[in-house]
C-alpha positions as CSV (number, residue, x, y, z in Angstrom):
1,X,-5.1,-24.5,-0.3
2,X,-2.7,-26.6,1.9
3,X,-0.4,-24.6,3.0
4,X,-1.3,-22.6,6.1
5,X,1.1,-19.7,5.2
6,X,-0.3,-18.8,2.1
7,X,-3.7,-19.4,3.3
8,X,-3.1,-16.6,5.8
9,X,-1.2,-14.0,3.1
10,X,-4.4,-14.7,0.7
11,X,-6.4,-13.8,3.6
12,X,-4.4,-10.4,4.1
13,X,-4.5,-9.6,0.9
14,X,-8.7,-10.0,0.4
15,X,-9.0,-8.1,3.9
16,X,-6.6,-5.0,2.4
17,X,-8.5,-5.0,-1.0
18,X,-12.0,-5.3,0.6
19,X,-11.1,-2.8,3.4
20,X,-9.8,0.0,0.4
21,X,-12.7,-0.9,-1.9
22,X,-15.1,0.0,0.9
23,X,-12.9,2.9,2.2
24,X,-13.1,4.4,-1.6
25,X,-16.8,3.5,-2.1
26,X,-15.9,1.7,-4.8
27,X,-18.5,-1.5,-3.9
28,X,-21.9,-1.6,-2.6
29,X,-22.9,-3.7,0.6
30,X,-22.2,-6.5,0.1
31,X,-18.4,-6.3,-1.6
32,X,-19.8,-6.2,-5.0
33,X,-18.4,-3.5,-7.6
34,X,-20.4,-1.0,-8.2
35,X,-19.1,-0.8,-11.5
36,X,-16.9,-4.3,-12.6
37,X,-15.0,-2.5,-15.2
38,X,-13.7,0.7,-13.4
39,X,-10.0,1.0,-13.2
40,X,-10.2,2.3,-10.1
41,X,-11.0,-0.7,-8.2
42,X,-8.7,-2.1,-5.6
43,X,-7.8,-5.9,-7.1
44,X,-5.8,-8.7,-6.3
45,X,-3.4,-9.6,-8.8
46,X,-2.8,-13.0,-10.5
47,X,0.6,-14.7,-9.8
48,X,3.0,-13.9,-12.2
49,X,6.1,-16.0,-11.1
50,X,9.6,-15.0,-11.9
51,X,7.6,-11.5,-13.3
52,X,5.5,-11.3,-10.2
53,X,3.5,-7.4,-10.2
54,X,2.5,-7.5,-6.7
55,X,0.0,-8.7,-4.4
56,X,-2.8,-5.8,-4.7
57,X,-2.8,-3.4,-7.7
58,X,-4.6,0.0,-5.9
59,X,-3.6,2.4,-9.3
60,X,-1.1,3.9,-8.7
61,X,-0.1,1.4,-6.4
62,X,1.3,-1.7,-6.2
63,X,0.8,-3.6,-2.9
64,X,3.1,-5.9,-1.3
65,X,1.3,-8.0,1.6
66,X,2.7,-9.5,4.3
67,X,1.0,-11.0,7.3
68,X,4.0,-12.2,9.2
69,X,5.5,-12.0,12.4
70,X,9.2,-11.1,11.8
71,X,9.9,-7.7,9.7
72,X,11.7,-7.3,6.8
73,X,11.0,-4.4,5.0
74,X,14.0,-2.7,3.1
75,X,13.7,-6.3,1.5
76,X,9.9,-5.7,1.1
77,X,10.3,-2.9,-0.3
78,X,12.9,-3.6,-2.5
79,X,11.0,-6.2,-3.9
80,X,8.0,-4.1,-4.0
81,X,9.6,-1.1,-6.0
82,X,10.6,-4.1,-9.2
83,X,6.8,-5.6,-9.2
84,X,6.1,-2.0,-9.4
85,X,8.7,-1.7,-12.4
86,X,6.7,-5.0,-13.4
87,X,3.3,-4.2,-13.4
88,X,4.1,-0.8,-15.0
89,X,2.6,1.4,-11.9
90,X,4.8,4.6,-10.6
91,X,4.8,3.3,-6.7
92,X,5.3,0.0,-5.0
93,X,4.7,-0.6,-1.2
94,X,4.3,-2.9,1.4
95,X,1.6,-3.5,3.4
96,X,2.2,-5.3,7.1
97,X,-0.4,-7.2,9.4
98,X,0.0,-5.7,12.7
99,X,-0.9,-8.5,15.3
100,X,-3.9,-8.3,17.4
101,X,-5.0,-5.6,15.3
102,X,-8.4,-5.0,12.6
103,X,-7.0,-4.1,9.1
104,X,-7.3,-0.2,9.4
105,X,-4.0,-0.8,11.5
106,X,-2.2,-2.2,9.0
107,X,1.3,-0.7,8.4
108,X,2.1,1.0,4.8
109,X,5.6,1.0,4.2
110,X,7.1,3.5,1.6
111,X,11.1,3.4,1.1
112,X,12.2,7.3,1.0
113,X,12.5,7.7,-2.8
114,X,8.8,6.4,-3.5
115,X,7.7,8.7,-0.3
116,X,9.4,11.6,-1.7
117,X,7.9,11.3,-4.8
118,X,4.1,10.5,-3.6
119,X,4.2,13.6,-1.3
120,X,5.9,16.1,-4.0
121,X,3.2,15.3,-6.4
122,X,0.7,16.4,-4.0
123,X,2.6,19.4,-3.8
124,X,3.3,18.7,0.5
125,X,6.4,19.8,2.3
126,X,8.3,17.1,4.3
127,X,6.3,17.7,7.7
128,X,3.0,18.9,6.1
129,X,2.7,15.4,4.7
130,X,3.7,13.4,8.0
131,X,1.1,15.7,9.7
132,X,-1.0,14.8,7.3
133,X,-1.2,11.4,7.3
134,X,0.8,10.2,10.0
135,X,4.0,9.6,8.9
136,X,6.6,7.8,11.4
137,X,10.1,7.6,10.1
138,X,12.4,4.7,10.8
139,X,15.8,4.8,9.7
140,X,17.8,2.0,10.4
141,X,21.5,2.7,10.1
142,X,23.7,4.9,7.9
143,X,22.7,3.4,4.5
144,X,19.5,5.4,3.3
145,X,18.5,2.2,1.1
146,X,17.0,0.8,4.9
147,X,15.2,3.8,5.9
148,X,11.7,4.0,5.0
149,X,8.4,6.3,6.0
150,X,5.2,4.3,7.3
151,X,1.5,5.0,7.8
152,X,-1.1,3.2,8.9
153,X,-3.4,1.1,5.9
154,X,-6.6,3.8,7.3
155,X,-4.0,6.8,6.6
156,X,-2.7,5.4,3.4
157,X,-6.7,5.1,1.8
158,X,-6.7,8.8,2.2
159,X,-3.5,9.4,0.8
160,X,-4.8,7.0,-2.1
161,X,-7.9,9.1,-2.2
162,X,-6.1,12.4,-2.5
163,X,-3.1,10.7,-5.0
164,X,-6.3,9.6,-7.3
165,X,-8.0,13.0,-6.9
166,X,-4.7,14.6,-7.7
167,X,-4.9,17.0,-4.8
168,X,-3.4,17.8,-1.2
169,X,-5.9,17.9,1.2
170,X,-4.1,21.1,2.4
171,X,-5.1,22.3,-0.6
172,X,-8.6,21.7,-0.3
């Protein structure tokens, strides 16, 4: 691979899927599946061009990655929420490199529709959620389309944990 830039998003991407595999339990050891053919496993997904369906498909998940230094997410995310449409998966969001940090630190961006609808079908109010998983709000002028909710990528494998289990951990 020649070019530098996607060397380093290919990297991000392997590091997010092996950090959420291992999270989830899903491999043993050494990385390997513990079972190849679960659905639940955390993959990377094969380029799909013009009808791209993300980077990392994390059911029900689609993950944008980007391991770059200047931010851009209401564009992320934008482009997120169609490979979602793409890939036929209910959520799309972006995952963010934070510099000078391990993975776990990793920024999970959600735009406010997608949050809305991730926290409602674990039956959380507004603040219970952001309690809950660390929810910081950022929103960036008067348009809504630019505000989004983030978490950190350690935060968002429980939140993928409790999405897949179908339950609130204020539930539990």
């Amino acid at each position: 691979m020649a070019n530098p830039n996607k060397r380093k998003g290919t990297a991000w991407e392997s590091a997010v899927r092996d950090y959420l595999n291992r999270f989830l339990g899903l491999v043993d050891a050494d990385g390997t599946f513990l079972d190849p053919m679960d659905g639940r496993n955390i993959r990377r997904a094969a380029q799909e061009g013009a009808r791209d369906v993300g980077d990392v498909h994390a059911a029900p998940f689609i993950l944008e990655c980007k391991d770059v230094e200047k931010s851009a997410v209401p564009k992320w995310l934008r482009q997120a929420r169609i490979e979602a449409v793409h890939a036929h998966f209910p959520y799309g969001v972006v995952v963010h490199k934070t510099r000078g940090s391990g993975v776990a630190a990793g920024r999970v961006h959600f735009d406010v529709p997608t949050w809305t609808r991730v926290r409602s079908a674990l039956g959380l109010h507004p603040r219970e959620a952001a309690e809950l998983y660390g929810v910081t709000v950022s929103a960036r002028g008067l348009g809504t389309g630019r505000w989004y909710a983030t978490v950190t990528l350690e935060r968002f494998a429980v939140l993928l944990a409790d999405v897949r289990a179908g339950v609130s951990r204020a539930v539990r």
